[in-house]
DSSP file (Angstrom, degrees, kcal/mol; ACC not computed):
  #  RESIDUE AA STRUCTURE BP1 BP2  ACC     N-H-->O    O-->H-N    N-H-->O    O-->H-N    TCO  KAPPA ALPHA  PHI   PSI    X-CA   Y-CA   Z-CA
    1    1 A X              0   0    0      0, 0.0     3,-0.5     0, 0.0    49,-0.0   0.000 360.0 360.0 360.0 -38.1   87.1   82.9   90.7
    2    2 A X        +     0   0    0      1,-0.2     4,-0.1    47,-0.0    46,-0.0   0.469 360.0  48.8 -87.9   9.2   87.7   79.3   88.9
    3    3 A X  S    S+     0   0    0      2,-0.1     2,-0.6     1,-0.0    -1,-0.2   0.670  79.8 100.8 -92.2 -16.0   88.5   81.1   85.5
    4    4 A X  S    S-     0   0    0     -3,-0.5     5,-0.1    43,-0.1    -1,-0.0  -0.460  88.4-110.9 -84.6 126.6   90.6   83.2   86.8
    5    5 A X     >  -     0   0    0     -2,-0.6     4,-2.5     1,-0.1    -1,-0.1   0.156  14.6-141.8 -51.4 156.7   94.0   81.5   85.8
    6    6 A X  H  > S+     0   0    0      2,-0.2     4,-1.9     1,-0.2    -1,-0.1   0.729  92.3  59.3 -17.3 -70.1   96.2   80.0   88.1
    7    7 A X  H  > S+     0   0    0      2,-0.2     4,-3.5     1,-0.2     5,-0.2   0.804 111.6  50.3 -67.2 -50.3   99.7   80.8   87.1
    8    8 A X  H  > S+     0   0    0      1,-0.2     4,-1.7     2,-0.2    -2,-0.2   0.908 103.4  54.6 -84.8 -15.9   98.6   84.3   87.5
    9    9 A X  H  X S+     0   0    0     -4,-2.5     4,-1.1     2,-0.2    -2,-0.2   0.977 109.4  47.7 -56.6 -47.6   97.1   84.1   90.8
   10   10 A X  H  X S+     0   0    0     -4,-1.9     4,-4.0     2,-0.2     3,-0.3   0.875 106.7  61.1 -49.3 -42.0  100.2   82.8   92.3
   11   11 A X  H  X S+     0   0    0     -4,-3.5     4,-1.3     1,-0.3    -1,-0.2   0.921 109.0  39.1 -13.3 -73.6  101.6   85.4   90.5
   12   12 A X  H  < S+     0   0    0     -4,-1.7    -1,-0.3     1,-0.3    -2,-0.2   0.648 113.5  52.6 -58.0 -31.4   99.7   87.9   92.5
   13   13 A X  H >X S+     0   0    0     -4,-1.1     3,-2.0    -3,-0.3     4,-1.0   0.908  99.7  57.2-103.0 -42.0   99.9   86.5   95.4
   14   14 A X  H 3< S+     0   0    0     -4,-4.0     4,-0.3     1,-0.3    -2,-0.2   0.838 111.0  57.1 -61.6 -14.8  103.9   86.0   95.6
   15   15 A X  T 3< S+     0   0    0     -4,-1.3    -1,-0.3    -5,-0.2    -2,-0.2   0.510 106.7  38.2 -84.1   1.8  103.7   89.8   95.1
   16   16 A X  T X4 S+     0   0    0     -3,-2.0     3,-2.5    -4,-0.2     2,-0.6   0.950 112.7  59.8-103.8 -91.1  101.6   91.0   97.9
   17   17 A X  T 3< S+     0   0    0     -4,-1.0    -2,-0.2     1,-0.4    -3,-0.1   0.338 110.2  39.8-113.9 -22.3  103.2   88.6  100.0
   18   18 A X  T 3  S+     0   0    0     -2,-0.6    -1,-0.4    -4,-0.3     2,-0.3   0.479 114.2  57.6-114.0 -15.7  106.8   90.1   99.4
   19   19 A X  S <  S-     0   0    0     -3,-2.5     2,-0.2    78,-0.0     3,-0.0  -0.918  81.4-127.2-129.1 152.8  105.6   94.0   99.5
   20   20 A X        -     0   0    0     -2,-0.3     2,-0.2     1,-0.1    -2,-0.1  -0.559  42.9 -90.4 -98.9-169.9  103.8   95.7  102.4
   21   21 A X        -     0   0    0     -2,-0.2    76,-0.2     1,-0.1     3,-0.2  -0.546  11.9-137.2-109.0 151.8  100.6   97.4  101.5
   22   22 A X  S    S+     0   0    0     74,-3.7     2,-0.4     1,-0.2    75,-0.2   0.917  90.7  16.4 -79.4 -29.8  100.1  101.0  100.5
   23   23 A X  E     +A   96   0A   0     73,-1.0    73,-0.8     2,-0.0     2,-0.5  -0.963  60.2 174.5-138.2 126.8   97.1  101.0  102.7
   24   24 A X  E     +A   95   0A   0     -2,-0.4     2,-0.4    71,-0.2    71,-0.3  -0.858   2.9 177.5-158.7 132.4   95.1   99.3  105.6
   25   25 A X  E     -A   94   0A   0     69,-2.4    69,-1.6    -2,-0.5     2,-0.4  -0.935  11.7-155.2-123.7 141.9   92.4   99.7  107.5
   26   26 A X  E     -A   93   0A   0     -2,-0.4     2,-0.3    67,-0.2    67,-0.2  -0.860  11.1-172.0-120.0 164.5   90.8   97.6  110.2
   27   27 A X  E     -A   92   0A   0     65,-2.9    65,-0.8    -2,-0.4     2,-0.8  -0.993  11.7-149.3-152.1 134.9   87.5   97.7  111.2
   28   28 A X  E     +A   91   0A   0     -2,-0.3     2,-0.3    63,-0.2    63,-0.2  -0.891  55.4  68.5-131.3 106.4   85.3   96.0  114.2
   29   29 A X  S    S-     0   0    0     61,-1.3     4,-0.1    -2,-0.8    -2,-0.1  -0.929  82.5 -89.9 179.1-167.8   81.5   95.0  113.9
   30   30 A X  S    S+     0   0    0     -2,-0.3     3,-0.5     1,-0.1     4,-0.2   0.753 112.3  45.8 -74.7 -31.3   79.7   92.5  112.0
   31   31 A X  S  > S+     0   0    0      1,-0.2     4,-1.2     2,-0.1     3,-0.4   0.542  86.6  88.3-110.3   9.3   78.7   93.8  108.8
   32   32 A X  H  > S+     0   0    0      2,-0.2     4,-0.7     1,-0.2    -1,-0.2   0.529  80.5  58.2 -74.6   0.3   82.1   95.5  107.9
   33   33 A X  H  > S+     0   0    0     -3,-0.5     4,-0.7     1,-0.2    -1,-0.2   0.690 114.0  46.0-104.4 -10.7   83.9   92.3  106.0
   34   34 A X  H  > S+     0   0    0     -3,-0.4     4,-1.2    -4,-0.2    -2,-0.2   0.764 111.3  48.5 -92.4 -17.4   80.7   92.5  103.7
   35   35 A X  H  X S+     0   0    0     -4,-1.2     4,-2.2     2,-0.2    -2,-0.2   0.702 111.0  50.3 -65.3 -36.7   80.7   96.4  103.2
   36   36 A X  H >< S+     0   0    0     -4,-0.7     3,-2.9     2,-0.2     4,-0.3   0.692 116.8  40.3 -94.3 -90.7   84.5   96.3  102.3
   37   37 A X  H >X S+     0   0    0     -4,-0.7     4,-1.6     1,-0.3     3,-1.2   0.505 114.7  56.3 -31.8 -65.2   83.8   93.1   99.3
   38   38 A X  H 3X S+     0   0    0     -4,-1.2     4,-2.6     1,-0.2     5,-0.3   0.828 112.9  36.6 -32.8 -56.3   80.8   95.0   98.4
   39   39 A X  H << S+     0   0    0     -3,-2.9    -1,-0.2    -4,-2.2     5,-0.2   0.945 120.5  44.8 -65.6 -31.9   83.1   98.2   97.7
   40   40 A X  H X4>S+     0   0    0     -3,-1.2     3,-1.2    -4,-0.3     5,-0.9   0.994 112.7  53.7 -67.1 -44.3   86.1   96.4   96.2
   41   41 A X  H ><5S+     0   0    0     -4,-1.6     3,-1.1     1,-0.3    -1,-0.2   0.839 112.7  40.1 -34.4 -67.6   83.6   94.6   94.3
   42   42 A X  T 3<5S+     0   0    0     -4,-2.6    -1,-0.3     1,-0.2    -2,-0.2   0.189 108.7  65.7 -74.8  -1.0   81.7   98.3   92.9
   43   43 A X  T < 5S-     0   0    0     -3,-1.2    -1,-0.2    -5,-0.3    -2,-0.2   0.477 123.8-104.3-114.9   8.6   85.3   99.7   92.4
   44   44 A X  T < 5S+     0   0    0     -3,-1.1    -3,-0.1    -4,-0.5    20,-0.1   0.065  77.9 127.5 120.3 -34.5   86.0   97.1   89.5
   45   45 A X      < -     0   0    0     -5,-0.9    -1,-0.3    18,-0.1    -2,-0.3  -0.361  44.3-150.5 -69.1 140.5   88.5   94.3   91.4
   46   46 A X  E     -B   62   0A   0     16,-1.8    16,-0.8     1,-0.1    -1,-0.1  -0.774  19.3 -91.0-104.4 149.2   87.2   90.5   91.1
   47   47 A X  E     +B   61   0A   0     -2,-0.2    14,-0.2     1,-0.1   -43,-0.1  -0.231  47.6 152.5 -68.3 156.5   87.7   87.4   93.3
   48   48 A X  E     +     0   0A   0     12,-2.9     2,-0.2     1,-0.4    13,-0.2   0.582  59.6  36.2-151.1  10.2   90.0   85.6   93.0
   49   49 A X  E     +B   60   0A   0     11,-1.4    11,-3.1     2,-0.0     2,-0.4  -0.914  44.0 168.1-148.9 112.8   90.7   84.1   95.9
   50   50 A X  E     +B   59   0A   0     -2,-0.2     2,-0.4     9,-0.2     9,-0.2  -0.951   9.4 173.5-145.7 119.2   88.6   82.8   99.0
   51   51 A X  E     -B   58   0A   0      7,-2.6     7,-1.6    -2,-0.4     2,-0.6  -0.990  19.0-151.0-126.5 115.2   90.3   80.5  101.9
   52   52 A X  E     -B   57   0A   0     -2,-0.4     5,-0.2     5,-0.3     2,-0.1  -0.790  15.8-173.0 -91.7 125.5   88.2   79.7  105.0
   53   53 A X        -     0   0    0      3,-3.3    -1,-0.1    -2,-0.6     4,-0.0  -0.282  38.7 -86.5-107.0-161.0   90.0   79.2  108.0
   54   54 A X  S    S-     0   0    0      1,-0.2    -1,-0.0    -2,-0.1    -2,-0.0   0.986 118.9  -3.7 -58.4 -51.3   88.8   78.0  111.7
   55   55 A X  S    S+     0   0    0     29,-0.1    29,-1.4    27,-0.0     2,-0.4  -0.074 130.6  64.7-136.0   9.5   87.8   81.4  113.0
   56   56 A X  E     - C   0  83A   0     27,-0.2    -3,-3.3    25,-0.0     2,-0.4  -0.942  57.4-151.6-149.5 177.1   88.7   83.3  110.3
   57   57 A X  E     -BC  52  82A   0     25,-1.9    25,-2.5    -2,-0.4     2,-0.4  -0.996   5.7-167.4-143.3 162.3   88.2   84.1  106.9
   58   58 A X  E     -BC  51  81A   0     -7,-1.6    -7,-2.6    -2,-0.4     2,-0.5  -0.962   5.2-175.9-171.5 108.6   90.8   85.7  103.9
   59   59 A X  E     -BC  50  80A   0     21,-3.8    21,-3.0    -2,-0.4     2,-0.3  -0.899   9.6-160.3-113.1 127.5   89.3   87.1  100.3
   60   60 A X  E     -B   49   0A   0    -11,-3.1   -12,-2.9    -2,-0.5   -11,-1.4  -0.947  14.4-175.6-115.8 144.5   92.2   88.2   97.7
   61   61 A X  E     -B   47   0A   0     17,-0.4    17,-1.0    -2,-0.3     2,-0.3  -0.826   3.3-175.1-144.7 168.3   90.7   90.7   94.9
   62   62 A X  E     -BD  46  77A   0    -16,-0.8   -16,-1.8    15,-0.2     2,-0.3  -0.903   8.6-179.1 179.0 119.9   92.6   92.0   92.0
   63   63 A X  E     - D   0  76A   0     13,-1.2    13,-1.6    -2,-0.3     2,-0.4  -0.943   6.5-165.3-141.2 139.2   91.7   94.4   89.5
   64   64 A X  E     - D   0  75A   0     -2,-0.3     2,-0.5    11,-0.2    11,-0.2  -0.943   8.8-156.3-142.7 142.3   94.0   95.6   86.3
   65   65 A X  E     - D   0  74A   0      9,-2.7     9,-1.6    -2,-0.4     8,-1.5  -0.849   1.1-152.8-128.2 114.2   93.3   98.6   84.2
   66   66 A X  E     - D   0  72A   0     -2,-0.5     6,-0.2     6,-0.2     5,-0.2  -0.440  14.5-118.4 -64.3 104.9   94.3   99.3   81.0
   67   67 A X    >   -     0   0    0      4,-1.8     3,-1.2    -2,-0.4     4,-0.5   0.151  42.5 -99.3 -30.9 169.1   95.0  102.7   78.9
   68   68 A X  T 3  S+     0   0    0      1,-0.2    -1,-0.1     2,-0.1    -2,-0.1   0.746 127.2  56.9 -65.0 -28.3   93.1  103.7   75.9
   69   69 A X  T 3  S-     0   0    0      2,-0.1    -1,-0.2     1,-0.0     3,-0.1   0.553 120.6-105.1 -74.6 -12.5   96.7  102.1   73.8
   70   70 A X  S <  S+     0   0    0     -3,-1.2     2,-0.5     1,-0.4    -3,-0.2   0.621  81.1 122.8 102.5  10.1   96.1   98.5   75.5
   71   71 A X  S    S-     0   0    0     -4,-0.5    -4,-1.8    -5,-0.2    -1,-0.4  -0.856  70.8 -87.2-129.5 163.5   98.7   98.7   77.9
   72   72 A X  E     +D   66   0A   0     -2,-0.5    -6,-0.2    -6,-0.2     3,-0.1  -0.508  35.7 173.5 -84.9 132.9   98.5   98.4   81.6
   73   73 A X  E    S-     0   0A   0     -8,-1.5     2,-0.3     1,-0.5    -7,-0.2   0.913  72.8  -6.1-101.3 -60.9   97.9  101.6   83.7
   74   74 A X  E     -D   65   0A   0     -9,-1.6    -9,-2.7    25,-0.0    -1,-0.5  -0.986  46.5-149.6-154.7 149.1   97.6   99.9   86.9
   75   75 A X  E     -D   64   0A   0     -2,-0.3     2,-0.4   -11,-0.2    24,-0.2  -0.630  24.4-172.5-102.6 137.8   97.4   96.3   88.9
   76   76 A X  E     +D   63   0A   0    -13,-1.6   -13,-1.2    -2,-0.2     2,-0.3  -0.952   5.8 179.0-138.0 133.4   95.3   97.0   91.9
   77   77 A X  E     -DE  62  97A   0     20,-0.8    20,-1.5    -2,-0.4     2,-0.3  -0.949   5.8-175.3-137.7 159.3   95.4   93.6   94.3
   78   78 A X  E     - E   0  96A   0    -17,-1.0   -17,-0.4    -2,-0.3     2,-0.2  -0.933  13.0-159.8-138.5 170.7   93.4   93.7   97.7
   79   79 A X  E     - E   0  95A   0     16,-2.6    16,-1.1    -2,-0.3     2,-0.5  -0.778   1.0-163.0-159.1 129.0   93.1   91.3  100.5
   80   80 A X  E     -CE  59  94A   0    -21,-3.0   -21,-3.8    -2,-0.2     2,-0.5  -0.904   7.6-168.4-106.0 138.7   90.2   91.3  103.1
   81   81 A X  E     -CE  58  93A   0     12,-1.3    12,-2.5    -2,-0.5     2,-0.5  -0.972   1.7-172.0-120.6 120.6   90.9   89.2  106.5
   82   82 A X  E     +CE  57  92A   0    -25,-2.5   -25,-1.9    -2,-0.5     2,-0.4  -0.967   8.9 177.3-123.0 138.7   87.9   88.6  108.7
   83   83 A X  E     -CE  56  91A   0      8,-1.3     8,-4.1    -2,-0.5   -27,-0.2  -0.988  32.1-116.5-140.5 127.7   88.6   87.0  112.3
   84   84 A X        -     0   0    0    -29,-1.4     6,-0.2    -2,-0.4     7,-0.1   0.036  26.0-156.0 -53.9-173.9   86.5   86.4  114.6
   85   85 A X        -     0   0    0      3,-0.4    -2,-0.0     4,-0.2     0, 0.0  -0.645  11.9-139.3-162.4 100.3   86.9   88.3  117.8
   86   86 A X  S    S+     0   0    0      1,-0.3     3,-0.1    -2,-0.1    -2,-0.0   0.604 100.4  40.8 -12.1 -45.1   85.5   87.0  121.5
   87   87 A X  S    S+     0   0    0      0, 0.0    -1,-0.3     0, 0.0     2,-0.2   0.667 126.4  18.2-120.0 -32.7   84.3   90.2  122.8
   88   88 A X  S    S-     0   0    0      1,-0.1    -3,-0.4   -59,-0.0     3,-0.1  -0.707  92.3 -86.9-129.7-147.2   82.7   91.6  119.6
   89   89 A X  S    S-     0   0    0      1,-0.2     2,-0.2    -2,-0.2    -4,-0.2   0.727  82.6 -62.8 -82.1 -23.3   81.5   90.2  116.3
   90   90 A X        -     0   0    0     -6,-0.2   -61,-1.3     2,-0.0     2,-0.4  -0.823  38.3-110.9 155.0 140.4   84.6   90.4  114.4
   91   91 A X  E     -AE  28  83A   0     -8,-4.1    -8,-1.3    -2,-0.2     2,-0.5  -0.716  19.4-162.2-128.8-179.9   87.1   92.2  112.9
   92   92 A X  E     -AE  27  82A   0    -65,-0.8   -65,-2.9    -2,-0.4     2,-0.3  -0.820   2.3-169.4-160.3 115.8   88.0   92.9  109.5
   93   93 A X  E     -AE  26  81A   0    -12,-2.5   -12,-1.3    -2,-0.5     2,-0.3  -0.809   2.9-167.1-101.3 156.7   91.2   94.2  107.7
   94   94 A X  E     -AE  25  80A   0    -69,-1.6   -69,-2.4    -2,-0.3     2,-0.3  -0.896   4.9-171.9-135.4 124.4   91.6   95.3  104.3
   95   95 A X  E     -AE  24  79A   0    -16,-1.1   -16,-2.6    -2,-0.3     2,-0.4  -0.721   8.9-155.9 -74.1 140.3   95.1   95.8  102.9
   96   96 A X  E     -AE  23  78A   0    -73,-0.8   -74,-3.7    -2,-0.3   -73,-1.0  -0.977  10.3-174.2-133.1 133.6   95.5   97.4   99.4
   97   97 A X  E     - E   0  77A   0    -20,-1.5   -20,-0.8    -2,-0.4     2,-0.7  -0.959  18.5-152.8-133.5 153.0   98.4   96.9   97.2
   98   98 A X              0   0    0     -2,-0.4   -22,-0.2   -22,-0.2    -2,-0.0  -0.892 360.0 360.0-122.1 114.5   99.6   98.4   93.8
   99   99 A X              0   0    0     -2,-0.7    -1,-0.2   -24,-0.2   -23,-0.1   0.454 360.0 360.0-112.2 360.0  101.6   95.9   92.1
């Protein structure tokens, strides 16, 4: 996460931020905001982003994969949100976007 440059995180981020997501799912227990990093994690995408809030907590991941010529097939960005919750453990979204 601290190698990954800067310039291009912001990047990343002003583009998620500006597109809705091709996909999202939320998801309610305790041990789901480590099951979803664990999978983005095992499907290739790196942190690159981790902001701890009061009650809640917000992981950006970000993966890009290149053809066999060196050029880029596809930008994969995620973002997992975990928020507490009062009446159960917690809840957890994962938004996926293809930038």
């Amino acid at each position: 996460m601290n190698t990954f440059p800067v310039e291009k995180k912001m990047r990343i981020m002003q583009k998620i931020m500006a597109r809705l997501p091709v996909a999202e799912w939320n998801f309610e227990g305790s041990n789901n905001y480590v099951k979803a990093m664990l999978k983005l994690r095992a499907g290739g995408l790196g942190l690159i982003d981790l902001q701890p809030q009061e009650t809640a907590f917000t992981t950006v991941w970000y993966s890009k994969n290149r053809s066999l010529l060196g050029r880029v097939k596809t930008e994969v960005a995620a973002m997992v949100v975990w928020e507490f919750n009062g009446d159960a453990e917690g809840v957890t979204t994962l938004r996926v976007w293809h930038i």
